[in-house]
N, C-alpha and C positions, 0 to 999 in steps of 0.2 A: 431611456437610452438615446443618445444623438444620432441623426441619420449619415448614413454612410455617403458621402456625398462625393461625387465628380464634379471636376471644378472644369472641364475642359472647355469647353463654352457655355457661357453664363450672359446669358439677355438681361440684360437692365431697361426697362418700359421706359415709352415718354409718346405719350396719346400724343401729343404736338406734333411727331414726326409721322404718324404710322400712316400708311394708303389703308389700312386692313379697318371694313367698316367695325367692328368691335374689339378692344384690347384683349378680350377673352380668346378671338379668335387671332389676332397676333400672336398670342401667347402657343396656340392651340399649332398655329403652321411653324413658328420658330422649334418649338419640339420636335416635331414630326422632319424637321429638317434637320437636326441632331441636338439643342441644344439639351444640356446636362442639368443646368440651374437655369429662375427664374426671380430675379429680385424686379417687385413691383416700386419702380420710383415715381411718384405722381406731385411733384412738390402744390402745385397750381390746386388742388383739389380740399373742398370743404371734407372735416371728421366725414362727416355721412358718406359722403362721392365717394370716399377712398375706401371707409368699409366695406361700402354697398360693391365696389369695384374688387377687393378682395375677396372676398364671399364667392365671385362669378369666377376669378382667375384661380379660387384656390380649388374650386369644384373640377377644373380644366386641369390643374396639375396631380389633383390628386386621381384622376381617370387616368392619367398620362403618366401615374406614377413619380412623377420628377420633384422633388423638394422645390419649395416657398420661401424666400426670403423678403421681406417689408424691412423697407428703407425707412431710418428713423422712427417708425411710431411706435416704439413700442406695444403700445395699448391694443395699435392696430391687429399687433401679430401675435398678439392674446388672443383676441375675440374672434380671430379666422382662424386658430390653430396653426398659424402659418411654423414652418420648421425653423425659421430664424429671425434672426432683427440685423439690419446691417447699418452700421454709427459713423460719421465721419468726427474730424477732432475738434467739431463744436459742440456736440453733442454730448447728450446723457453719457459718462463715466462708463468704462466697461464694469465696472465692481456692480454700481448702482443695475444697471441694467442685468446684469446676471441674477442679483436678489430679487429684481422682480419676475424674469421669464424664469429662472430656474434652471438646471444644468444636463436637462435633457433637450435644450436647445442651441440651436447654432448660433453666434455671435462673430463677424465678419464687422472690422476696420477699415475704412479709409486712410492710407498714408503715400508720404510726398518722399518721405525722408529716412536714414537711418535709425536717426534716434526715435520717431513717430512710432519704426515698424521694432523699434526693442520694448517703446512702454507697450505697445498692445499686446505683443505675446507676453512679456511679463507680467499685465493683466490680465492674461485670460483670455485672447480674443482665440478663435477657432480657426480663421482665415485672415487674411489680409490682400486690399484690392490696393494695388502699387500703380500712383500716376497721380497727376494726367499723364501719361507718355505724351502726348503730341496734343498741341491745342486743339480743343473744338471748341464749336458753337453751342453744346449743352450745358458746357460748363467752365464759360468765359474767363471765371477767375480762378481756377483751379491754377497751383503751383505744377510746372513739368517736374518730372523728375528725369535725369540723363540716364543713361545706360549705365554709364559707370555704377551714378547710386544702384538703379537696380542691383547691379550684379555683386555691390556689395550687402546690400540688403538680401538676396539670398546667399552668401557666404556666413551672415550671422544668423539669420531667421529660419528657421526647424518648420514653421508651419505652411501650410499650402498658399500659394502667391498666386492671385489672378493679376494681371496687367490690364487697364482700364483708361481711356481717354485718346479717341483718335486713333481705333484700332478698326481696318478693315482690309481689303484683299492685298491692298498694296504694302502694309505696315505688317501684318500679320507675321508675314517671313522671316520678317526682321527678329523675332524673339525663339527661332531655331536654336539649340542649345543653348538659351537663358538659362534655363533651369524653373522658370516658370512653367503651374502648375493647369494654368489655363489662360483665355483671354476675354474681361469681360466686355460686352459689345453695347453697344445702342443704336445708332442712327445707322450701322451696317447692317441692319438685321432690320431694324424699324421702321428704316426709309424706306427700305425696297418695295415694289410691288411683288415681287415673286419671296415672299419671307422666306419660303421654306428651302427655295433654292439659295437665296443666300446666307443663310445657316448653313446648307450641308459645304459650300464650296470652302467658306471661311473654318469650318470644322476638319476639311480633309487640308486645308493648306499650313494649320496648326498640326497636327499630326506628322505631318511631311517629315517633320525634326525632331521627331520623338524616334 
């Protein structure tokens, strides 16, 4: 059975930004500060690093209760048990990835576009993360998507929509009555020295427009 998931704030890792001496414990202060989900992205990271790195984060989620998501590796979020896999549109097929993890787990897309965020739910994805909204530095080349797409992307898409890329205090507001399901974060959460305060601030600022 798939887990029941809050998509409200969702931390996406990147050791490269954190002040927090261990990602276990970044992970450990961004929950405690509210976040809801946990997608471990470590592109930079040999197989082993990333296991071995899994293993530690999924032991901190699973005390803290909060669902696992691993970015692209499949295999990876085999062997942690982690609760999902999350695929951008170069990657492994949602079809293909479903035959391998199996349909008691979460499957989460990256999309820019309309037609991106029709084939993933038509294949099968469980969520979908909508952006870049706003350029960053984690992910230079990523396509923006405008508000307008947004807002038609959820006028057609039924499944829960994180917004992702360039999301922090000041931009957060901005998605008050989107109809977006949550907001995924990185460098607002990862950068900070105080994680856990800036989780709770960026969680109550999201909420504001609920």
């Amino acid at each position: 059975m798939k887990p029941k998931i809050d998509y409200t704030l969702y931390l996406v890792t990147d050791r490269n930004l954190m002040f927090s001496p261990t990602i276990e414990d970044l992970v450990e202060q961004a929950i405690k500060g509210g976040c809801t989900l946990i997608q471990l992205r470590e592109k930079d990271s040999s197989s082993l690093e990333f296991y071995e790195m899994a293993l530690r984060v999924r032991e901190v989620t699973n005390q803290l209760d909060i669902p696992l998501i691993i970015n692209d590796r499949v295999d990876i979020a085999i062997a942690v048990n982690a609760d999902g896999v999350h695929i951008g549109q170069n990657d492994l097929p949602i079809d293909a990835v479903r035959n391998i993890i199996g349909y008691d787990k979460i499957i989460g897309v990256s999309a820019s576009n309309l037609s991106e965020a029709l084939n993933a739910q038509r294949g099968g994805a469980d969520y979908l993360g909508i952006g870049a909204m706003f350029a960053t530095d984690t992910k230079s080349d990523a396509n923006l998507t405008s508000f307008d797409e947004l807002q038609k992307i959820r006028e057609a898409i039924s499944l829960p929509l994180v917004v992702i890329g360039g999301i922090n205090r000041t931009t957060a507001p901005l998605f008050h009555g989107s109809g977006v399901d949550g907001l995924a974060v990185v460098s607002a959460i990862a950068a900070r020295e105080d994680v856990c305060g800036a989780a709770r601030e960026l969680k109550q600022l999201f909420l504001k427009g609920r």
